[in-house]
N, CA, C and O atoms as a GROMACS GRO file, in nm:
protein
  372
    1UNK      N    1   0.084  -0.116   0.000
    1UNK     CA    2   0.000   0.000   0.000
    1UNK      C    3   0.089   0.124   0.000
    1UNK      O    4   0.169   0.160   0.086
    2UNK      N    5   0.061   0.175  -0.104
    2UNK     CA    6   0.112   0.358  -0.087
    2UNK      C    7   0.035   0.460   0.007
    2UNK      O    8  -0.067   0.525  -0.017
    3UNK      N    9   0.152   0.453   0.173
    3UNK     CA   10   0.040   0.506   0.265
    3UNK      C   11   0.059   0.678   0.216
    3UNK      O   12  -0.026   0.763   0.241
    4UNK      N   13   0.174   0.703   0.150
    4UNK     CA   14   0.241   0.871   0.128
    4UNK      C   15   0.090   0.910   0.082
    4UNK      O   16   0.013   0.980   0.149
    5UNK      N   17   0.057   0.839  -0.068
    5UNK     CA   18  -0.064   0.877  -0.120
    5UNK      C   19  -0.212   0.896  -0.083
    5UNK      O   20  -0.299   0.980  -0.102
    6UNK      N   21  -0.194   0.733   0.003
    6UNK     CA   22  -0.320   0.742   0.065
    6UNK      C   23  -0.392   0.836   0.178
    6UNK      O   24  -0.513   0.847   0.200
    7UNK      N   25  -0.287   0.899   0.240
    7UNK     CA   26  -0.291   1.001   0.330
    7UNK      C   27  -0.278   1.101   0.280
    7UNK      O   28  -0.289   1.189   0.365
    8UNK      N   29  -0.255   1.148   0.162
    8UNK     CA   30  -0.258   1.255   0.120
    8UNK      C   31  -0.452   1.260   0.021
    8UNK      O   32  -0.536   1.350   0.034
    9UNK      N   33  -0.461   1.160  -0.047
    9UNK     CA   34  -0.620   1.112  -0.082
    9UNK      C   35  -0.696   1.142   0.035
    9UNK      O   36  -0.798   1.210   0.026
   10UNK      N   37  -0.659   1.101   0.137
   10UNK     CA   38  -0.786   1.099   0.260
   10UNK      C   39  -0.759   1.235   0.327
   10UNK      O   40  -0.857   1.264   0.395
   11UNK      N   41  -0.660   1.333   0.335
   11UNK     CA   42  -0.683   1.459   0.359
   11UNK      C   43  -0.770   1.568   0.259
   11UNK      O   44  -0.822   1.679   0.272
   12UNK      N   45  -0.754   1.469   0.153
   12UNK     CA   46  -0.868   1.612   0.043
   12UNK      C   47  -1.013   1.523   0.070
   12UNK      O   48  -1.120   1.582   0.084
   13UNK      N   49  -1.002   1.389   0.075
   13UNK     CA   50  -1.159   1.351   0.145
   13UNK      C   51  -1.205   1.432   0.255
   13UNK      O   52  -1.317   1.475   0.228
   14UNK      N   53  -1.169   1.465   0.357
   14UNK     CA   54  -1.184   1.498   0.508
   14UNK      C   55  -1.208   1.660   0.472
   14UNK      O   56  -1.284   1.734   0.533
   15UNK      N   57  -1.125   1.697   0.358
   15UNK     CA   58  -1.161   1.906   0.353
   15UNK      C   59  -1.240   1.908   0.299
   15UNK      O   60  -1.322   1.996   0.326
   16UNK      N   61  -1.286   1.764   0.130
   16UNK     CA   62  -1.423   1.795   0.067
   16UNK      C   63  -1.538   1.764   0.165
   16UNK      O   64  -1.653   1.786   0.128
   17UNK      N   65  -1.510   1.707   0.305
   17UNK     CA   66  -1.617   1.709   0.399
   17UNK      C   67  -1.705   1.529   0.355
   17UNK      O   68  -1.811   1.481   0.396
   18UNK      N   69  -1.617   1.484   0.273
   18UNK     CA   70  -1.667   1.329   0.290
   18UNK      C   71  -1.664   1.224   0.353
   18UNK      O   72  -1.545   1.210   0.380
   19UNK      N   73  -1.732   1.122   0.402
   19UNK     CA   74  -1.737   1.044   0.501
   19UNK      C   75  -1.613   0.906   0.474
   19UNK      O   76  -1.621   0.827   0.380
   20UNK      N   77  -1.545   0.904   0.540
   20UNK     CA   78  -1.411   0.768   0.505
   20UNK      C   79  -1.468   0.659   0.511
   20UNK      O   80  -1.563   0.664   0.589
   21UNK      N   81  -1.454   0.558   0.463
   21UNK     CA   82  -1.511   0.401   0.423
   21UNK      C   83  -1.481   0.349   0.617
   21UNK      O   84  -1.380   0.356   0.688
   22UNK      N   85  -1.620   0.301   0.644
   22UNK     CA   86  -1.615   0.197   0.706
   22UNK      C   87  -1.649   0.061   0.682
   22UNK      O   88  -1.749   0.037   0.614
   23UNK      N   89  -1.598  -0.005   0.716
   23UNK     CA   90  -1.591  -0.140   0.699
   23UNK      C   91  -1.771  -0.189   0.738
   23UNK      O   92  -1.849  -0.254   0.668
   24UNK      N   93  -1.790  -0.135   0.860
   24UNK     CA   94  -1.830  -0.232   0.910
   24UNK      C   95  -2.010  -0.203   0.843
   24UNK      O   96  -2.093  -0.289   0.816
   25UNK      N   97  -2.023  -0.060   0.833
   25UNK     CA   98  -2.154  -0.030   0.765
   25UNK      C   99  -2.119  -0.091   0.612
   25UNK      O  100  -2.215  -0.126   0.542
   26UNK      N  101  -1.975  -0.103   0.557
   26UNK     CA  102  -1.996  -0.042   0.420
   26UNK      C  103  -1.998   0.083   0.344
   26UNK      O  104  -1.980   0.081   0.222
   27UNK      N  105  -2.023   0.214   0.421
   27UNK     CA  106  -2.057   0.327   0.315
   27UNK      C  107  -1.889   0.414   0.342
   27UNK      O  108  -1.789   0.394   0.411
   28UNK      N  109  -1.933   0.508   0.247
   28UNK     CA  110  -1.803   0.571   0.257
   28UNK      C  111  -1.732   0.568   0.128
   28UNK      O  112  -1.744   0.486   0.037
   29UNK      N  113  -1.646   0.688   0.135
   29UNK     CA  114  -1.519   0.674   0.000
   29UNK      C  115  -1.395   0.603   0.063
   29UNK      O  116  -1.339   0.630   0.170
   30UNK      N  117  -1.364   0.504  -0.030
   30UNK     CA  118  -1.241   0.408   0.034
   30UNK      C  119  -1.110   0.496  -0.023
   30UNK      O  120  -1.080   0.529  -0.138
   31UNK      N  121  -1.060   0.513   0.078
   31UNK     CA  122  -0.955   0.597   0.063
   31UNK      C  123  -0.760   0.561   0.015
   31UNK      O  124  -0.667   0.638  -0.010
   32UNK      N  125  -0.768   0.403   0.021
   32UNK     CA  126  -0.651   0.348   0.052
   32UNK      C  127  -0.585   0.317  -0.104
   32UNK      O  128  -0.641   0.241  -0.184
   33UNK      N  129  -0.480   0.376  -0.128
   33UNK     CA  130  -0.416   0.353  -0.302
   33UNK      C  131  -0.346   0.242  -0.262
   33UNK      O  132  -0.321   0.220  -0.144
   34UNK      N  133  -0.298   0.144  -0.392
   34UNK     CA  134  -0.200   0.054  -0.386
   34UNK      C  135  -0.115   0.121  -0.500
   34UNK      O  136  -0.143   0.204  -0.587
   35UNK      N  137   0.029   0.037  -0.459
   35UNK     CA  138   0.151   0.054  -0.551
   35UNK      C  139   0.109  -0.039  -0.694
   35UNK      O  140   0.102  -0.160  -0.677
   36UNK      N  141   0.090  -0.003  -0.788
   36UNK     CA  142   0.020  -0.079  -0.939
   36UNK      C  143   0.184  -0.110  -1.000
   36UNK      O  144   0.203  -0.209  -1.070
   37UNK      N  145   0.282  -0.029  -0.971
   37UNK     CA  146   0.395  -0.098  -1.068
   37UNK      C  147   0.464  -0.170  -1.054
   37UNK      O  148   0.533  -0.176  -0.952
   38UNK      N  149   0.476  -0.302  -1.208
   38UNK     CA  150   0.507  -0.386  -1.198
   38UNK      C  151   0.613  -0.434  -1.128
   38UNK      O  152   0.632  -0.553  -1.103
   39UNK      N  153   0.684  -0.340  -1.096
   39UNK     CA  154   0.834  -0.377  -1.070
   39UNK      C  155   0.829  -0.342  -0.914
   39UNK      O  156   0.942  -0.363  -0.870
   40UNK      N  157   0.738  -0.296  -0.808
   40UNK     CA  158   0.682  -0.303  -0.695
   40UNK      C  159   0.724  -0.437  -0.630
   40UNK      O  160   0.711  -0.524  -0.717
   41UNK      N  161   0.768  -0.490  -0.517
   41UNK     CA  162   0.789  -0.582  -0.393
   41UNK      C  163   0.819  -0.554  -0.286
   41UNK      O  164   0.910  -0.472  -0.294
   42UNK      N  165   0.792  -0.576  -0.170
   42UNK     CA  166   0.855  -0.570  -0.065
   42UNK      C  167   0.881  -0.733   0.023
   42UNK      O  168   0.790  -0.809   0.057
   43UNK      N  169   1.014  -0.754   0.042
   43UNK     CA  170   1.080  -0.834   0.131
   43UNK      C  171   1.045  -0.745   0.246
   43UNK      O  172   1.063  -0.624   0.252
   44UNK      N  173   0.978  -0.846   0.361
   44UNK     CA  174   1.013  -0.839   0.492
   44UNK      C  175   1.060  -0.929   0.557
   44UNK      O  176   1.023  -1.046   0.546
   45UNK      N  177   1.186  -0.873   0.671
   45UNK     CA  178   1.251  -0.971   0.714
   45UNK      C  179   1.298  -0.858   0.888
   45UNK      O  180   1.360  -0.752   0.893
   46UNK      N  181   1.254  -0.915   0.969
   46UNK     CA  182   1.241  -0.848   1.062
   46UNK      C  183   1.366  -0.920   1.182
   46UNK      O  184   1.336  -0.999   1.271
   47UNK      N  185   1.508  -0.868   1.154
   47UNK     CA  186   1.596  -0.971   1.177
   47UNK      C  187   1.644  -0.928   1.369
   47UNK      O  188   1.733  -0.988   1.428
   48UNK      N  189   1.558  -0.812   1.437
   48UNK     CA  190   1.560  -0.798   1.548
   48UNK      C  191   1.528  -0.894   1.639
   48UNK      O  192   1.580  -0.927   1.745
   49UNK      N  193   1.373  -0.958   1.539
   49UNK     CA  194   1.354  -1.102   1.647
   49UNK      C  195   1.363  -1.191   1.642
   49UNK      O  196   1.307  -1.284   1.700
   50UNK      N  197   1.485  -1.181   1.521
   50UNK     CA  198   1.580  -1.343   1.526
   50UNK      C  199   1.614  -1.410   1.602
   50UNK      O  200   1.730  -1.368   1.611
   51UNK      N  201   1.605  -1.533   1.711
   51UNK     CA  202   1.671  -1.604   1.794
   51UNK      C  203   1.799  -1.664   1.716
   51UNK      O  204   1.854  -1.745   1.790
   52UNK      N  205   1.861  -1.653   1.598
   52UNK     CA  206   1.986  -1.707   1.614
   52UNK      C  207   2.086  -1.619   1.669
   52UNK      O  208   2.077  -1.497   1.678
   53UNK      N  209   2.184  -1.695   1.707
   53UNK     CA  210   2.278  -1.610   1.773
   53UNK      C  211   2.398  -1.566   1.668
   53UNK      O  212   2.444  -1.637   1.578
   54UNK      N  213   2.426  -1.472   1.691
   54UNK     CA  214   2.510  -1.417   1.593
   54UNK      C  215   2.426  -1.350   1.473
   54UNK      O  216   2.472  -1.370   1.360
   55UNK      N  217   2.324  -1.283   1.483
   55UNK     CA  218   2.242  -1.238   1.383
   55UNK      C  219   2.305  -1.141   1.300
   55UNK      O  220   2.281  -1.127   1.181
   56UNK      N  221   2.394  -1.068   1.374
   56UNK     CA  222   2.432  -0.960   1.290
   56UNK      C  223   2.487  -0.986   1.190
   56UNK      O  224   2.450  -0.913   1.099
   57UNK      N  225   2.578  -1.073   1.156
   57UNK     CA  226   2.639  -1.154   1.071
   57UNK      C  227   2.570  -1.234   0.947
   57UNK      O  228   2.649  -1.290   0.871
   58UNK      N  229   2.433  -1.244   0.919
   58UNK     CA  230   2.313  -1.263   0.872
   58UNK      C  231   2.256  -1.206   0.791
   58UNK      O  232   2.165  -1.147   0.849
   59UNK      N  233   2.252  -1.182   0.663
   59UNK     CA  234   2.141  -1.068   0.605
   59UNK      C  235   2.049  -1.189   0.472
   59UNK      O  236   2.059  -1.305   0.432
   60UNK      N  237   1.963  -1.066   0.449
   60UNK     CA  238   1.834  -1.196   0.344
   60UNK      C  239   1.874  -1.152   0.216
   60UNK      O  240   1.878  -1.032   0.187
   61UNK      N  241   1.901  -1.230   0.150
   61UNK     CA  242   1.944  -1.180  -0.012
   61UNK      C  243   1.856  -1.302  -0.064
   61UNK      O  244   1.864  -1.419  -0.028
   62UNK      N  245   1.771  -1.247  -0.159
   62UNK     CA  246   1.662  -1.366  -0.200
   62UNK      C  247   1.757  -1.426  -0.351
   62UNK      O  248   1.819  -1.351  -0.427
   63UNK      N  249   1.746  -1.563  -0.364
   63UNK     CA  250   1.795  -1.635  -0.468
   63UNK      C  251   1.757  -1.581  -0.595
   63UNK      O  252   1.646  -1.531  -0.616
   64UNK      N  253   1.884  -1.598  -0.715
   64UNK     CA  254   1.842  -1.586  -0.837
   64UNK      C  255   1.883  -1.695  -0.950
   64UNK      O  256   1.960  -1.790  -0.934
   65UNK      N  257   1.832  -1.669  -1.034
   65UNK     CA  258   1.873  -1.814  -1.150
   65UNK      C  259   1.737  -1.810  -1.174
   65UNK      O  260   1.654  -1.725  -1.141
   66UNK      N  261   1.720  -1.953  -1.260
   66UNK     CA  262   1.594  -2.011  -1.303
   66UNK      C  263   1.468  -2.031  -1.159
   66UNK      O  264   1.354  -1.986  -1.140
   67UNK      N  265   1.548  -2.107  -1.094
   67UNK     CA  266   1.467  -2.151  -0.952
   67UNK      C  267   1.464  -2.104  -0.854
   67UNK      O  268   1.419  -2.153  -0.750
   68UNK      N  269   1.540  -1.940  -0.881
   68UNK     CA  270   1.552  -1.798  -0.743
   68UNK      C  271   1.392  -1.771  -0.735
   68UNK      O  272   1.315  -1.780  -0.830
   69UNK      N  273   1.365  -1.743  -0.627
   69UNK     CA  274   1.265  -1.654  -0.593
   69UNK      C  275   1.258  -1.498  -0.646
   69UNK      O  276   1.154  -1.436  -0.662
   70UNK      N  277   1.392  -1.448  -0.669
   70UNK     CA  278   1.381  -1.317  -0.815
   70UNK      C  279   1.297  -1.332  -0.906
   70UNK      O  280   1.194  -1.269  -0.929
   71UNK      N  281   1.358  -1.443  -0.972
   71UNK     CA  282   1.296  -1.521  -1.090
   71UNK      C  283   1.156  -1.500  -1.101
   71UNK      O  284   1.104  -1.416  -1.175
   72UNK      N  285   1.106  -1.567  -1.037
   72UNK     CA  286   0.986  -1.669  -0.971
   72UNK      C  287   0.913  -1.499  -0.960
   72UNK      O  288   0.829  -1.465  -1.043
   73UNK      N  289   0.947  -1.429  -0.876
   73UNK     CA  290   0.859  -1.344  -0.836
   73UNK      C  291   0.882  -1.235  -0.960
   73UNK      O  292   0.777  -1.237  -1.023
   74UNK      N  293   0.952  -1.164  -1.008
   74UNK     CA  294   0.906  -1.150  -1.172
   74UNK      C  295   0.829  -1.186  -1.232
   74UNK      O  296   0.744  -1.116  -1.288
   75UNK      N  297   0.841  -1.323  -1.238
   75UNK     CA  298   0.729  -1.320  -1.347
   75UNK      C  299   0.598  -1.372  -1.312
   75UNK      O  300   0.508  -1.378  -1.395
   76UNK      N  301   0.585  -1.408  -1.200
   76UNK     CA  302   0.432  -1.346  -1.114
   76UNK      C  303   0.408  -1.237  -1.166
   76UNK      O  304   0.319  -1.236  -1.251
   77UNK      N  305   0.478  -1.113  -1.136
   77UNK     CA  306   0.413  -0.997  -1.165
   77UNK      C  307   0.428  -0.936  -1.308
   77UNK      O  308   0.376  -0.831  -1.346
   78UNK      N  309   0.496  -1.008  -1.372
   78UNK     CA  310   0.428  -0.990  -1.510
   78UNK      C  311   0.305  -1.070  -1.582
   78UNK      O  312   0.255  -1.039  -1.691
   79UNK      N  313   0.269  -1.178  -1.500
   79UNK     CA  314   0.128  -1.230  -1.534
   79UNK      C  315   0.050  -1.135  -1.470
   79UNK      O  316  -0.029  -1.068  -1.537
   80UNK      N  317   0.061  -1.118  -1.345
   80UNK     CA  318  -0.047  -1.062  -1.297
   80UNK      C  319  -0.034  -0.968  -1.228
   80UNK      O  320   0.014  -0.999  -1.119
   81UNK      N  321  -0.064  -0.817  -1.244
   81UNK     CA  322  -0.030  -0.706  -1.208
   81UNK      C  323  -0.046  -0.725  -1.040
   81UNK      O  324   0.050  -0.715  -0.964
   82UNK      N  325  -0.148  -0.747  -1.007
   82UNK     CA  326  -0.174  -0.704  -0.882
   82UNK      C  327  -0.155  -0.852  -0.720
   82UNK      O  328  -0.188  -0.866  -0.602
   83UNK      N  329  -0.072  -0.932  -0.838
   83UNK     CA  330  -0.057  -1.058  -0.773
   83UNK      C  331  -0.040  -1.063  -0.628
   83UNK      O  332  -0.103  -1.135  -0.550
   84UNK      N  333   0.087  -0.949  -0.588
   84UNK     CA  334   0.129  -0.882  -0.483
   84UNK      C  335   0.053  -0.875  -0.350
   84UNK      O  336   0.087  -0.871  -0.231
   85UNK      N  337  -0.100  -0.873  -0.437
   85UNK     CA  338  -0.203  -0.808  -0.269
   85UNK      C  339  -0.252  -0.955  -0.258
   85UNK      O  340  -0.355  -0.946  -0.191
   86UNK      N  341  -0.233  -1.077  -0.286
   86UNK     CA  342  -0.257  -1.224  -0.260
   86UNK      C  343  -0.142  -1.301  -0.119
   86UNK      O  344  -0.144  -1.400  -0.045
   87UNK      N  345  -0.055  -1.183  -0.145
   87UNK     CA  346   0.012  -1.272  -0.014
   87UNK      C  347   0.022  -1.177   0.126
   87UNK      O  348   0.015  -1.054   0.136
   88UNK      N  349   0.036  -1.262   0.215
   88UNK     CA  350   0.014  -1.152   0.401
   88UNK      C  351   0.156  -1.154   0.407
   88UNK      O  352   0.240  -1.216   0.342
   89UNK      N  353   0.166  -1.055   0.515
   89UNK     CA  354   0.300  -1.071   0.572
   89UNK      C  355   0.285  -1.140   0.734
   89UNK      O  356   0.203  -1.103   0.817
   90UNK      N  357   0.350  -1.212   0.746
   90UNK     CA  358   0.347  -1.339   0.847
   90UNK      C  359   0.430  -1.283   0.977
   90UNK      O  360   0.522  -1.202   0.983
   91UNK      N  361   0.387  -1.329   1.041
   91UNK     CA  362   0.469  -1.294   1.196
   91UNK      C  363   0.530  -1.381   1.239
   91UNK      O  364   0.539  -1.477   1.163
   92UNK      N  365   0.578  -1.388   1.334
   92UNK     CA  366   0.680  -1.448   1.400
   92UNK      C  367   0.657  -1.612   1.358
   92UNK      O  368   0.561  -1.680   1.395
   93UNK      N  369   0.759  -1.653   1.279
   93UNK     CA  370   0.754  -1.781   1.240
   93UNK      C  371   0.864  -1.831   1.319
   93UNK      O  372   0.896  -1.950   1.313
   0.00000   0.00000   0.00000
């Protein structure tokens, strides 16, 4: 999600005096933009609550080649633009 935008969208909602999307009625202008370009990802890797020891020494560099997850996640998003909003970001595994 592009929050820069979306907060800048929902401040001209709030001065044109319109009501923000609630969920729970339904009504409302939904205010929230997503990032549309293709070339858009975010890796999260939250290496503070790593239990291995020696973490610092550690960083995430995602695989490339045929069978990298680079790969792989390319061309997801050249099939499908918005493939991106299909996966969560997971917590403490």
């Amino acid at each position: 999600m592009d929050w820069w935008e979306s907060n800048k969208y929902k401040q001209e909602l709030l001065e044109e005096g319109k009501q923000l999307y609630d969920s729970e009625s339904g009504e409302g202008e939904k205010w929230f933009i997503y990032y549309t370009d293709p070339w858009y990802c975010k890796y999260h890797w939250e290496k503070s609550k790593c239990k291995v020891p020696n973490k610092t020494a550690y960083r995430f560099t995602p695989t490339r080649g045929i069978k990298g997850n680079k790969e792989k996640l390319t061309a997801l998003l050249k099939e499908d633009d918005l493939a991106y909003l299909r996966f969560k970001k997971h917590g403490n595994i």
